[in-house]
C-alpha positions in Angstrom: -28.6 -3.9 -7.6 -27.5 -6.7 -5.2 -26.7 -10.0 -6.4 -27.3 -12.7 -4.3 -26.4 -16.4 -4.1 -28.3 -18.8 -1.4 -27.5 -22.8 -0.9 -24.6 -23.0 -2.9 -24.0 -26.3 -1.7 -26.8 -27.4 -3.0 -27.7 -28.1 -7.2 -30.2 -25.4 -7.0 -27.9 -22.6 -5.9 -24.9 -24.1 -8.3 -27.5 -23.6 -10.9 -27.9 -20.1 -10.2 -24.2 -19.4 -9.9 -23.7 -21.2 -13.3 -25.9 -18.6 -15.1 -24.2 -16.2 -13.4 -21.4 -16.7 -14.6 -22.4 -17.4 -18.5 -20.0 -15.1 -20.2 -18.1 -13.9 -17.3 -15.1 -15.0 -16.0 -15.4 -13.6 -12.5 -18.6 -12.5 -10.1 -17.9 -8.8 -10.3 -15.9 -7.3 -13.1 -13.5 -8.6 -15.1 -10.9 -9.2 -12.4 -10.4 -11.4 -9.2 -11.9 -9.7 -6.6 -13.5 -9.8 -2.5 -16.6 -11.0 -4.1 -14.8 -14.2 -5.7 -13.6 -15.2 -2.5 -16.9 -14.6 -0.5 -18.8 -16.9 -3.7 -15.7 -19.4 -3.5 -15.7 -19.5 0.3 -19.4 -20.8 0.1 -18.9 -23.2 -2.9 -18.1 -26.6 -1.3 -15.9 -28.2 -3.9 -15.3 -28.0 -7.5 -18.9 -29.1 -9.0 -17.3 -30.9 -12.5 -18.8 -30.7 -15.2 -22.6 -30.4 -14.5 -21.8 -26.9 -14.3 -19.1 -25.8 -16.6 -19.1 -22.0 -16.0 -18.8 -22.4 -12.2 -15.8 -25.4 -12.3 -13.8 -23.3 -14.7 -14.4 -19.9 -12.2 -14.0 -22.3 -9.4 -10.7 -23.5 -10.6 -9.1 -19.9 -11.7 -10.2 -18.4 -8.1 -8.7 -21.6 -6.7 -5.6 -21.1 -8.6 -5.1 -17.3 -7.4 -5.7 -18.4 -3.7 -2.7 -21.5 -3.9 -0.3 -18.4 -5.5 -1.3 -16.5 -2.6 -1.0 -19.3 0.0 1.7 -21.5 -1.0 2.2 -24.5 0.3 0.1 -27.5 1.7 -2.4 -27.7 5.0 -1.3 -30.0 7.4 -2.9 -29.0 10.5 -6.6 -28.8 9.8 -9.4 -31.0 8.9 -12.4 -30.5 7.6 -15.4 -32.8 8.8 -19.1 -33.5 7.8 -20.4 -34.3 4.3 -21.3 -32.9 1.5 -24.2 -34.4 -1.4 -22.3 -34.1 -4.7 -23.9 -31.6 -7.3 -24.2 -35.2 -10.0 -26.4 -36.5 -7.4 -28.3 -33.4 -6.2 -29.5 -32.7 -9.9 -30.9 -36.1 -10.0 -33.3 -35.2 -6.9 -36.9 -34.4 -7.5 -37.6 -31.0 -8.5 -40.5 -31.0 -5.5 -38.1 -32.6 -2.8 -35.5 -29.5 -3.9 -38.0 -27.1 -3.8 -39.1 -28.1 -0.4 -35.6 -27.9 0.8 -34.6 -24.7 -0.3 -38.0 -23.4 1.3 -36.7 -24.4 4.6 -33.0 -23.0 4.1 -32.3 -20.3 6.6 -32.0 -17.0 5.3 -28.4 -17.1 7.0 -27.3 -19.3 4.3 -28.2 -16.2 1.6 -24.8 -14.3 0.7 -25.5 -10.8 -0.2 -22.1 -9.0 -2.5 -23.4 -5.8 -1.2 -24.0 -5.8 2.2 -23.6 -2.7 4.5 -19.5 -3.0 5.9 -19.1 -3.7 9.7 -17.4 -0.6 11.5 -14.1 -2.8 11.5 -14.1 -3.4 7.7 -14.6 0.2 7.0 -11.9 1.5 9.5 -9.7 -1.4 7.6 -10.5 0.2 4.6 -9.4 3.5 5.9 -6.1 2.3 7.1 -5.3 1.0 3.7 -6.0 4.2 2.1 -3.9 6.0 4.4 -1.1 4.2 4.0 -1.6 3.8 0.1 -1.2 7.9 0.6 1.8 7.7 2.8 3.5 5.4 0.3 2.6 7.6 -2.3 3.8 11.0 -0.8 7.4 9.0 0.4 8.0 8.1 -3.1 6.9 11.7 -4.5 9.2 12.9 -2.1 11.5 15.0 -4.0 15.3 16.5 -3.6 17.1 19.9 -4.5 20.6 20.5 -4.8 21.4 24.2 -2.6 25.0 25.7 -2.7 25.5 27.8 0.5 27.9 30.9 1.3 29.0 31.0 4.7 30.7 34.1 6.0 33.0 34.6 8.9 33.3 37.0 11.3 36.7 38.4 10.1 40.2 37.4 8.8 41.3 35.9 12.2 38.6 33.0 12.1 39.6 29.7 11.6 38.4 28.8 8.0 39.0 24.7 9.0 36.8 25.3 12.1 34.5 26.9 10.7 34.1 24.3 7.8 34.2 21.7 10.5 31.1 23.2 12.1 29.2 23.3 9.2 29.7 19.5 8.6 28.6 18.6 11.7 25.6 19.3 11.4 23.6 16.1 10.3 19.9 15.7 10.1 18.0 13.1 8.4 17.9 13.6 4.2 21.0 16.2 4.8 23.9 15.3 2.8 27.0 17.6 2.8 29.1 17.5 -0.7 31.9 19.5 -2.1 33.1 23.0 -0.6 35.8 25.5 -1.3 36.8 28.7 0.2 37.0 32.3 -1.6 38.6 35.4 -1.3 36.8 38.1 -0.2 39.2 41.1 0.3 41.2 42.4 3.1 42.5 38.6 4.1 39.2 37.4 4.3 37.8 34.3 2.9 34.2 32.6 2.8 33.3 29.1 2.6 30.7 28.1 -0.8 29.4 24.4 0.1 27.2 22.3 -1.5 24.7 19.9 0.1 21.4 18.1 -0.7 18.4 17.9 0.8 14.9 15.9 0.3 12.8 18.6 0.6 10.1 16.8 2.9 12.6 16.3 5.7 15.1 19.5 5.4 14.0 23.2 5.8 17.0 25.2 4.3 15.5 28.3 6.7 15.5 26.1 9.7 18.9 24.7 9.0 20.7 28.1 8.6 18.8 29.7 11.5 18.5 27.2 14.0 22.0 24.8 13.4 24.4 26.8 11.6 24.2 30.7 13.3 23.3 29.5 16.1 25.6 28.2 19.5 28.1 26.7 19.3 28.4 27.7 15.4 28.1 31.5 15.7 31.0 31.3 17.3 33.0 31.1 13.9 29.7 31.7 11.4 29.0 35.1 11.1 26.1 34.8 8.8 25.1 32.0 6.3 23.1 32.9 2.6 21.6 30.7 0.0 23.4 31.5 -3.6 21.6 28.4 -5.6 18.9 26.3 -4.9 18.1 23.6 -7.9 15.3 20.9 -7.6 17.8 17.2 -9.1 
């Protein structure tokens, strides 16, 4: 069900507000929300204490707003008038009923009004990028030892280790190596590297970087003996 405030500047609307708020230390819920700023936004000043539920909202809302906007205003002001709410509750009841009869219905504020096609594509963008942030920080690694073989005991071992490592991609990060003997004067290269698994395809890397030109010219063939997520 909608909740709606109208002439909040006046002592009638304050009055509605302060009822509102009986119990309740913000419009919707039990924290600070859009809703608080739209009410806030509406509310002229700080009404004192003619309405004690409103003055103690108004100042906590006002108090969230100066730790969000530090610092003082220097290059705006603010004209026209406004009746105080002491001197509005001392009007007639019939004078402030004939006034509020002839308040535009702009002055309503409805909490629940349909979005605009901005706000909601606003909205959208925050939830994306809520996702996005989410997925990057989910984002794991994994720790893959490789065996790289050459083509036969006449291959530069130092070569072929200094192809390997030149490779770079982002979230590819080279780490210890040593070679062993195979048999027959032939020798392989074990290397470790990490990877974050969102930006590094171990397939990928071996296929299209490390057997491929210019590579294949000392890498005979490249196969995955551990692969541990850190």
């Amino acid at each position: 069900m909608a909740v709606k405030f109208s002439d909040l500047h006046t002592a009638k609307g304050l009055k509605t507000l302060e009822e509102h708020l009986t119990g309740k230390a913000y419009i919707s819920g039990d924290q600070l929300s859009v809703d608080d700023a739209k009410v806030y936004a509406a509310v002229s000043e700080n009404p004192g204490d003619g309405f004690p539920n409103v003055s103690k909202w108004y100042d906590s809302v006002a108090s969230h707003l100066a730790k969000s906007f530090p610092g003082k205003a220097v290059g705006v002001r603010i004209g026209g008038s406004v009746t105080s709410p002491e001197a509005q509750q001392t009007e007639a009841p019939n004078a402030a009923a004939g006034a509020d009869g002839d308040a535009n219905d702009d002055d309503d504020l409805d909490l629940f009004a349909d979005e605009t096609e901005d706000e909601k594509k606003a909205a959208e963008e925050r939830e994306a990028a809520k996702k996005d942030t989410k997925k990057t920080k989910e984002s794991g690694k994994s720790s893959v030892l490789l065996e790289v073989k050459p083509w036969d005991d006449e291959t530069d071992m130092k070569k072929l280790e200094e192809a390997v490592r030149s490779v770079q991609m982002p979230g590819l990060t080279w780490g210890a190596s040593k070679l062993v003997p195979v048999g027959y004067g032939i020798k392989k290269l074990t290397i470790m590297m990490t990877i974050v698994d969102d930006l590094v395809s171990v397939d990928n890397l071996i296929e299209d970087h490390l057997t491929s030109e210019p590579n294949n010219e000392y890498i005979q063939s490249v196969d995955i003996v551990a692969f541990n997520k850190i």
